[in-house]
FIMARKE-460198 format. One record per residue (C-alpha): x, y, z; residue in one letter. Coordinates in steps of 0.2 Angstrom, whole numbers, padded with zeros to 4 digits, always signed. Layout:
XYZa...
END
This chain:
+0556+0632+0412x+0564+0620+0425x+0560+0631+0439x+0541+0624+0435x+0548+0608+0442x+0548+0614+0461x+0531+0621+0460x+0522+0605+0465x+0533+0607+0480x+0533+0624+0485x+0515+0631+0482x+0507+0616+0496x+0521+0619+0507x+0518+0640+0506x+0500+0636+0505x+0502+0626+0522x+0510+0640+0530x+0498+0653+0524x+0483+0641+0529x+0492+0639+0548x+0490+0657+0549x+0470+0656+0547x+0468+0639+0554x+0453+0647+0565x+0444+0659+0552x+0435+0644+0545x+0427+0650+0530x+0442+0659+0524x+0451+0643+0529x+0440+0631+0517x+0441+0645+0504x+0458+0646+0502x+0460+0627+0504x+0450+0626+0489x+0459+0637+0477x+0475+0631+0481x+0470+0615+0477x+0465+0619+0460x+0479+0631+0456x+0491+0617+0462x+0481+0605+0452x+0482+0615+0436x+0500+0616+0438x+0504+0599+0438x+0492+0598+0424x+0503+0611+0414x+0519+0603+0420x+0512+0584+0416x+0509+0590+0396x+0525+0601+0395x+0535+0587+0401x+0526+0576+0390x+0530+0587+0375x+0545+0592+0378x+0556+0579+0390x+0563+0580+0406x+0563+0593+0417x+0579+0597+0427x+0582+0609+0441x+0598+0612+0448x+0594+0620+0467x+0606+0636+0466x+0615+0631+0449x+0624+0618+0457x+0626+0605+0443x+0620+0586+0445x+0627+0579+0455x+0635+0592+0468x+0618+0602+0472x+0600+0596+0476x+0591+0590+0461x+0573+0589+0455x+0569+0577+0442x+0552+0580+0433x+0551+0565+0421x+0537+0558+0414x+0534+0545+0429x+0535+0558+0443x+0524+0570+0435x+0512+0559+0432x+0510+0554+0451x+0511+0571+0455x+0495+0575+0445x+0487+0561+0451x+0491+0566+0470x+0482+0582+0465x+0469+0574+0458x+0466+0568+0473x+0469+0581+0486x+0454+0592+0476x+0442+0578+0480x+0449+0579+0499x+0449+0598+0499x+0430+0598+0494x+0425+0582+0503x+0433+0590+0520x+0422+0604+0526x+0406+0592+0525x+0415+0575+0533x+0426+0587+0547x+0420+0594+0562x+0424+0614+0565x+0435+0610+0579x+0445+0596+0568x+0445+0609+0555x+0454+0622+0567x+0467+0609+0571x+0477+0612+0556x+0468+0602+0545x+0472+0610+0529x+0487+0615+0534x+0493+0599+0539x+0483+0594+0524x+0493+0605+0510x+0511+0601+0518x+0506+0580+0515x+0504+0585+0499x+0521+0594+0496x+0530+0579+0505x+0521+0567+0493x+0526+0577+0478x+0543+0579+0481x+0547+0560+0485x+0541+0557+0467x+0551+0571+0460x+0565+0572+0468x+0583+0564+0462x+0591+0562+0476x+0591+0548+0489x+0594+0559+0506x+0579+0572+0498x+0570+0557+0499x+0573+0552+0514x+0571+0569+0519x+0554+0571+0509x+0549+0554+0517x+0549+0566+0533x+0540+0579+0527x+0524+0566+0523x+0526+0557+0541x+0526+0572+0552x+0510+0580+0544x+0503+0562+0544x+0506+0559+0561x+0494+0575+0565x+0483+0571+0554x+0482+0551+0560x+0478+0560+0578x+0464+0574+0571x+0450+0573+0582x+0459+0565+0597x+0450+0547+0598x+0456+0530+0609x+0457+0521+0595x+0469+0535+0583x+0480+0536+0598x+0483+0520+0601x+0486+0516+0583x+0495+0532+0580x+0509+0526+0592x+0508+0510+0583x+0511+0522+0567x+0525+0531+0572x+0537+0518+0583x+0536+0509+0564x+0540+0524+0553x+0555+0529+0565x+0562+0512+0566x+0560+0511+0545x+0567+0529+0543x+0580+0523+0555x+0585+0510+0546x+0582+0525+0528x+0596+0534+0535x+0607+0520+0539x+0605+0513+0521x+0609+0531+0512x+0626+0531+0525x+0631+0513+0519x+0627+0516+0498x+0637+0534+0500x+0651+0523+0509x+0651+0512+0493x+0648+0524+0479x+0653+0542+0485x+0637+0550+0481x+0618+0551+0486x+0613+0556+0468x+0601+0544+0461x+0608+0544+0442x+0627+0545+0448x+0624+0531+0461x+0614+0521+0444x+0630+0525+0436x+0644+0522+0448x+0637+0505+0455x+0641+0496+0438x+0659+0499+0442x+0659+0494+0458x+0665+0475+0462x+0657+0473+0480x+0642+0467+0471x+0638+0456+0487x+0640+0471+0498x+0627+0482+0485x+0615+0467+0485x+0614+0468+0505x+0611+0486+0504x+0598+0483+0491x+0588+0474+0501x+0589+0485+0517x+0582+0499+0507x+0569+0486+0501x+0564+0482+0518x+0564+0499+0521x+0552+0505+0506x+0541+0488+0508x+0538+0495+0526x+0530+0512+0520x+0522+0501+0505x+0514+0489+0517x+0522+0473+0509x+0521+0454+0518x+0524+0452+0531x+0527+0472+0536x+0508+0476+0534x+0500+0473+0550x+0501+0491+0555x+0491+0496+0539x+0475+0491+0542x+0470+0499+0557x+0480+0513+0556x+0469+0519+0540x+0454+0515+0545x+0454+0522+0561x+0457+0541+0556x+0442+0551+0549x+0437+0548+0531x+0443+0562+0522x+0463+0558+0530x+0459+0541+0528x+0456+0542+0508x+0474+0553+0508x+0483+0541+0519x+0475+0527+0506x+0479+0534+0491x+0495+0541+0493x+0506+0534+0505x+0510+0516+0501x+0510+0523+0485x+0524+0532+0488x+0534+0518+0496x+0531+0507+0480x+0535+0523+0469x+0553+0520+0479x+0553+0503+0474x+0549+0505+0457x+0561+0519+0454x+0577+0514+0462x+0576+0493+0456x+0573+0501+0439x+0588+0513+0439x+0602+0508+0454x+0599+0488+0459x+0597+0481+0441x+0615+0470+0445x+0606+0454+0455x+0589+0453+0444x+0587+0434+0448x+0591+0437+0466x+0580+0452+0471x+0567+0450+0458x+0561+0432+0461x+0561+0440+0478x+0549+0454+0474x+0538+0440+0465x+0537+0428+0480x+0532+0443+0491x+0519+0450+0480x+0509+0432+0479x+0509+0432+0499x+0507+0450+0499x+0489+0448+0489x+0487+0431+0498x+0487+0438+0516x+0480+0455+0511x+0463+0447+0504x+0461+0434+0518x+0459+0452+0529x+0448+0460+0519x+0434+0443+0519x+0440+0443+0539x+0430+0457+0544x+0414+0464+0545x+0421+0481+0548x+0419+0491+0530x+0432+0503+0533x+0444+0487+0537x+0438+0479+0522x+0441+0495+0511x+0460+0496+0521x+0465+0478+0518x+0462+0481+0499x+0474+0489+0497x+0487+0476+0501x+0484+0465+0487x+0484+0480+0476x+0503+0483+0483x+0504+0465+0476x+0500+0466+0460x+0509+0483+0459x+0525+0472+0467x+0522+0458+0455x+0526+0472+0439x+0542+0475+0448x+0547+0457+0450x+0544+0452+0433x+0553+0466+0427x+0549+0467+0408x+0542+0481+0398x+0522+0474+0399x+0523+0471+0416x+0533+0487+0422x+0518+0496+0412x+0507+0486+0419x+0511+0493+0437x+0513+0512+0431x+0495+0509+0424x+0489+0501+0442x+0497+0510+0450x+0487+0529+0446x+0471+0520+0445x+0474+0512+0462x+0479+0530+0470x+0460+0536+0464x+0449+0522+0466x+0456+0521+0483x+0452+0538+0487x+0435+0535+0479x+0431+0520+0490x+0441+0526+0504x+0428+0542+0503x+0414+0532+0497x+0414+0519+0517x+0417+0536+0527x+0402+0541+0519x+0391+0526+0521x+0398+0523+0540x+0394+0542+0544x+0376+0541+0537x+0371+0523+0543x+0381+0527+0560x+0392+0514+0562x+0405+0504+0552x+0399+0487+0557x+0391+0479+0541x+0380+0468+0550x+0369+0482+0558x+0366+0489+0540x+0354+0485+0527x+0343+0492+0513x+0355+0511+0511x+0353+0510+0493x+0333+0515+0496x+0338+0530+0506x+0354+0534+0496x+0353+0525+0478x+0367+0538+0470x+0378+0534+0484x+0373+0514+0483x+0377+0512+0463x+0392+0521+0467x+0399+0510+0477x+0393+0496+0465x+0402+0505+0451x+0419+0507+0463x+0418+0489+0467x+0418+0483+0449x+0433+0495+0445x+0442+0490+0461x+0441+0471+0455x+0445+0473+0439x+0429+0471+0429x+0431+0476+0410x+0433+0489+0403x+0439+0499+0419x+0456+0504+0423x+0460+0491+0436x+0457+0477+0422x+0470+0487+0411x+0484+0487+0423x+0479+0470+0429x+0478+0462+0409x+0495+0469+0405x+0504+0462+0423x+0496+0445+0417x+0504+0446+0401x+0521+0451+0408x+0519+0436+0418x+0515+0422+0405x+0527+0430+0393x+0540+0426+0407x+0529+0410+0412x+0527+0416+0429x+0512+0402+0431x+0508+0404+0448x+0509+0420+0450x+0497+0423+0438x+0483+0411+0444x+0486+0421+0463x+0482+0435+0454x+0468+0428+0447x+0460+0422+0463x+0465+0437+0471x+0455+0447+0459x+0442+0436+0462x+0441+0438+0482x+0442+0457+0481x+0426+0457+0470x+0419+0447+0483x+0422+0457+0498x+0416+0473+0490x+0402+0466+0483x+0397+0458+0503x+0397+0478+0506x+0387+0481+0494x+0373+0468+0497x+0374+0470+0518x+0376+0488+0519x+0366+0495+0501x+0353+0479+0496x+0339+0472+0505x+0323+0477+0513x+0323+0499+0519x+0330+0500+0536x+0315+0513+0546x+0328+0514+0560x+0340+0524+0551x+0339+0545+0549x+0339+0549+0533x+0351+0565+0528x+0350+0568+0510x+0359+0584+0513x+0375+0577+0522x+0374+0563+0507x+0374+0576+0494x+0388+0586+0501x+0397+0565+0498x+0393+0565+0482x+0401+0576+0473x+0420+0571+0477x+0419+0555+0476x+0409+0554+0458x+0423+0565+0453x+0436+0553+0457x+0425+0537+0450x+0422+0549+0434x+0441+0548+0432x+0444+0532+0436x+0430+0524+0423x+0438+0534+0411x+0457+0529+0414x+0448+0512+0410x+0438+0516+0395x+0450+0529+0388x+0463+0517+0388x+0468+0519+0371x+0474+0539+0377x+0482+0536+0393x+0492+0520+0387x+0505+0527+0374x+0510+0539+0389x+0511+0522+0402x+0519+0513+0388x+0533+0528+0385x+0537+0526+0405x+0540+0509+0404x+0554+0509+0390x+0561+0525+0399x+0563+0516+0416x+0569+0499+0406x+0582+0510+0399x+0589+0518+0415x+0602+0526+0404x+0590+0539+0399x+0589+0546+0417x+0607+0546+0420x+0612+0556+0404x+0596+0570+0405x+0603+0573+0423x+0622+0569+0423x+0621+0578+0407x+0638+0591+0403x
END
């Protein structure tokens, strides 16, 4: 059974290849997208409840045992961002055909599309740090062609912008993986976890610590490193921009989570209280953007750098509640943000343009779309009973447990701000009098909905069906606070 691990991997990467192949026969192109996407979606579902009734799963690439050959760890964390990535890539595999032209569509989309996905899946599952370096990779160079799709000013200018960043952080990738194999011998996650409590350069460890910090804080968007963010996600065209929202800082604080959990536990007070005076600025700076502009694909791309925030803020507080707290915000951020990411593509496209103050009075033309959003906003902020209340209530009791003060009452504000900004969407571009001058397309709209309720369908109920989906949350937590549990299920004899 632990061959299942590498599907998540393998079937978008042979699905890419496949679809390269057919890139120009456009309906067989969107077909095929589309039953990919389900098969690989109800594989990760079978794999997310095997794992969670039956543990981790292991595979050894070519029977080399842990840790001499390439591992793939499917535990309960990784899995679960794997379904929720494929969660996600079946609303953008539906939401495609109706938001892409047919000459972006014959660029490769889908294939680009599928091989994104395999990247992103294989950072969370695998146990090595090079393969993650390596799957790092992978999700760049489709995201590179996707940033580009369609060929406008604005995406190349922000797509060099894109890249010089992501080659100078994977740059700086490799030269952390040389410096910890220098130290420890190994690039194997659970061997390095082991090997670094023995190790008595604990200064040299700490200073390698926070290089690969700076490196994952770069792919997570993290203050200061999160001027390139905005405009590169809101530039490209919706469907990319939901992926690129959803998943890819995700993976950068997936990175963190994972290896200050397991490898850097040795200087808590030091790199912690770090993480904690970063995630206050992080939401800080991140909601001043989002009320900056009147641009409502900006205002949709600077939310999500609080959200790395509060994610960052689970981290730095580093106790079970709080740790749950961001495994909880995390998978609801990674949906709603594909949901509104989706939902301001749609809006922009049907009112034609993105600038909020030529809007007004949408909600007459398109009241589905409208309430949406309305819903959207509410879970975005963190309204109760929705899902971004649950991760949020659980970081706020991590932190006044650990009386974390300030960071609570940023959080707080923060929350409050969000709210705000989404809501001045809502009322400039949905509310007010009916706009004549707009051409009303119920049939485009239509073709919008369907994705994107999907997505909010999930997201109200990861809020409301909190009482299901916490036990499993709560079960990562201890495992990550108990890093030992990783190093024996892979080191194992």
């Amino acid at each position: 059974m632990s061959n299942l691990a590498i599907l998540p991997i393998l079937i978008p990467l042979l699905a890419g290849m496949w679809l390269a192949f057919i890139a120009k026969k456009l309906p067989l192109a969107r077909g095929s997208a589309k039953l990919l996407s389900i098969l690989n979606l109800a594989v990760a579902i079978y794999i997310f409840f095997h794992v969670q009734q039956n543990g981790t799963l292991i595979l050894e690439m070519g029977a080399w045992k842990a840790p001499f050959g390439i591992i793939i760890v499917g535990d309960l964390l990784a899995v679960t961002l794997v379904l929720t990535t494929n969660l996600v890539a079946i609303a953008a595999a539906f939401f495609a055909p109706k938001s892409l032209s047919d000459k972006q569509e014959g660029f490769y989309f889908y294939a680009f599309f599928f091989w994104l996905i395999s990247g992103v899946s294989g950072a969370f599952l695998t146990g090595d740090l090079f393969n993650l370096f390596v799957f790092f990779e992978v999700l760049l160079m489709a995201s590179y062609a996707l940033i580009v799709l369609g060929g406008g000013k604005a995406q190349l200018r922000e797509s060099i912008k894109y890249l010089l960043l992501n080659l100078f952080s994977s740059m700086l990738f490799v030269t952390a993986i040389a410096f910890i194999y220098a130290v420890v011998g190994t690039v194997n996650m659970a061997q390095i976890a082991e090997r670094v409590q023995e190790v008595e350069q604990q200064g040299i460890l700490t200073t390698i610590a926070v290089l690969l910090f700076f490196v994952f804080a770069t792919k997570a968007a993290v203050f200061p490193l999160y001027y390139w963010l905005p405009n590169s996600y809101s530039v490209p065209n919706p469907v990319v921009s939901a992926l690129f929202g959803a998943l890819l800082t995700k993976v950068g604080i997936y990175s963190i989570l994972r290896v200050f959990t397991l490898i850097f536990t040795h200087e808590p007070g030091l790199t912690h209280n770090l993480f904690l005076w970063l995630a206050g600025l992080t939401m800080i700076f991140g909601v001043i953007g989002a009320l900056s502009t009147h641009n409502v694909k900006l205002i949709v791309a600077y939310n999500i750098i609080p959200a790395v925030g509060f994610m960052l803020m689970g981290i730095g507080i580093f106790t079970e509640t709080a740790i749950s707290g961001t495994v909880y915000y995390l998978v609801h951020d990674m949906i709603i943000k594909g949901a509104l990411f989706l939902l301001v593509g749609a809006l922009a496209h049907l009112a034609g343009t993105s600038d909020l103050r030529k809007m007004g009075g949408m909600i007459h033309h398109y009241p589905f779309l409208g309430w949406m959003f309305f819903l959207a906003s509410l879970v975005l902020a963190g309204i109760p009973p929705f899902s971004g209340f649950i991760g949020k209530l659980l970081l706020l009791q991590g932190g006044l447990a650990e009386e974390e003060v300030i960071i609570v009452i940023v959080t707080l504000v923060t929350s409050l701000l969000i709210l705000f900004s989404m809501i001045r969407i809502f009322i400039g571009a949905f509310w007010g009098e009916k706009n004549e001058e707009i051409t009303v397309n119920k049939r485009a709209a239509d073709g919008y909905v369907w994705p994107i309720a999907g997505l909010l369908a999930l997201s109200v109920t990861l809020g409301v069906g909190a009482e299901w989906f916490y036990p499993a949350i709560q079960s990562i937590a201890e495992y990550l606070m108990a890093p030992e549990l990783y190093i024996d299920s892979v080191l194992k004899e």
